[in-house]
C-alpha positions, 0 to 999 in steps of 0.5 A, a space after each residue: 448478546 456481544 456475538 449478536 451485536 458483533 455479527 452484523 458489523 462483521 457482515 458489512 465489513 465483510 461485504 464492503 471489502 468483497 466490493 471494493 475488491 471487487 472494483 479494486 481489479 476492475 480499475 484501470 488505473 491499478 494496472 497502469 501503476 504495476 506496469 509502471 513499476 515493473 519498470 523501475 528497477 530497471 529504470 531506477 538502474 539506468 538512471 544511477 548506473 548507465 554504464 552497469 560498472 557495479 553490476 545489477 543485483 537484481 534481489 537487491 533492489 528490492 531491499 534498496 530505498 529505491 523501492 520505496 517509491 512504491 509505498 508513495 504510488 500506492 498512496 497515490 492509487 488510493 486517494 484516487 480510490 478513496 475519492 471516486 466514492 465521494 464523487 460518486 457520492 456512494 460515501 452517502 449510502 455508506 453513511 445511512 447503511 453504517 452509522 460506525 464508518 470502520 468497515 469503510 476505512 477497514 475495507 479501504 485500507 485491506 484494499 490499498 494494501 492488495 493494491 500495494 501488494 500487486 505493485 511489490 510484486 510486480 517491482 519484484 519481477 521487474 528486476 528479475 527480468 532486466 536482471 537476466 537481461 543485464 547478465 546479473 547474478 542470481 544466487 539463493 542468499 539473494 533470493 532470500 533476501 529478496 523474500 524477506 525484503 518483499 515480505 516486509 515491505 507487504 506487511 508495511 503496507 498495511 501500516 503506510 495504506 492506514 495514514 493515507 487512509 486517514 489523510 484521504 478522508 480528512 480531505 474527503 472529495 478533494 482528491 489532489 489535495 488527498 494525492 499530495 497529502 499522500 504523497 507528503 506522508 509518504 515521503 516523509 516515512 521514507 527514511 523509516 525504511 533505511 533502519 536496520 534491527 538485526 537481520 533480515 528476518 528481524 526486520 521482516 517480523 517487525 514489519 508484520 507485528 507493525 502492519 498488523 498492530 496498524 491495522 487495528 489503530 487506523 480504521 478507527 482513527 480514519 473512522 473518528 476523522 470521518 465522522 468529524 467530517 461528514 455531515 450524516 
């Protein structure tokens, strides 16, 4: 019988995740926002060090708190995702189809992190590439460090896409509030990234446990919030 139960929700989540993934890359803004932060190592470089006298470690900027912003720009993204729903007003189909929301908040949150993802690594191969340019220097420790820094921050992202995603449908179609809203939790988050525990490896397991560990608590609160908030 729990297999039976279990099974149907299982298959909506399933679907509404292929769907948002689906419109997650056929989304003109997601490209505008790894494009953008391609540019920011570079950017984030100039602005610091105009006349390179430290050099550019290019592994290392994906470790600095620089690199953080990119947890803010996804926020961003995904209020604007978020929202379109409202506006479209498909919300409404998802709420007669599935009385528990949590396969809607669970598809936004995978999706808002694939987003986040695409956003590290291409903040990834940013750096690279003004690196070579720059005449920085690359070596393999460096390029470990840039792994796990990288790793952790995708993990992370799983942790940072749940609070946006509670924070967007508590402000439902109201997508500027949900994009500084978004913004504020981001920020205030931040300096979480400046901890240290132990080395690399540490750090990039604690993100994981993290991110999964999130990914289990949040789509239920954003689903508790939803059903707060909309009238089914």
């Amino acid at each position: 019988m729990s297999k039976q139960k279990l099974r149907p929700v299982g298959n909506r989540a399933y679907s509404m995740l292929r769907r948002d993934l689906y419109r997650l890359f056929r989304t003109p803004l997601l490209y505008w926002f790894v494009g953008f932060a391609a540019l920011l190592p570079g950017s984030f470089t100039v602005m610091t060090d105009p006349d390179f006298q430290n050099g550019f470690d290019a592994w290392g900027q994906v470790n600095s708190l620089f690199s953080s912003a990119l947890f803010v720009m996804t926020g961003i993204f995904l209020a604007f995702f978020i929202g379109n729903d409202y506006k479209s007003g498909f919300i409404k189909n998802v709420c007669s189809i599935t009385p528990k929301h949590r396969s809607f908040t669970f598809a936004k949150i995978i999706t808002g992190a694939v987003a986040g993802v695409m956003m590290i690594l291409s903040y990834v191969l940013g750096a690279a590439i003004f690196g070579a340019a720059a005449g920085g220097e690359f070596t393999a420790s460096g390029f470990g460090e840039m792994l796990e820094g990288a790793v952790g921050k995708s993990a992370l992202m799983l942790m940072f896409c749940g609070m946006y995603a509670c924070v967007d449908v508590l402000l439902r179609n109201h997508v500027w509030f949900a994009v500084c809203g978004s913004v504020a939790v981001g920020v205030l988050f931040l300096p979480a990234m400046m901890i240290t525990l132990g080395s690399a490896y540490t750090m990039a397991g604690l993100s994981i446990a993290a991110g999964l560990i999130c990914l289990a608590i949040f789509p239920r609160v954003a689903a508790f919030i939803m059903k707060q908030r909309d009238i089914l």
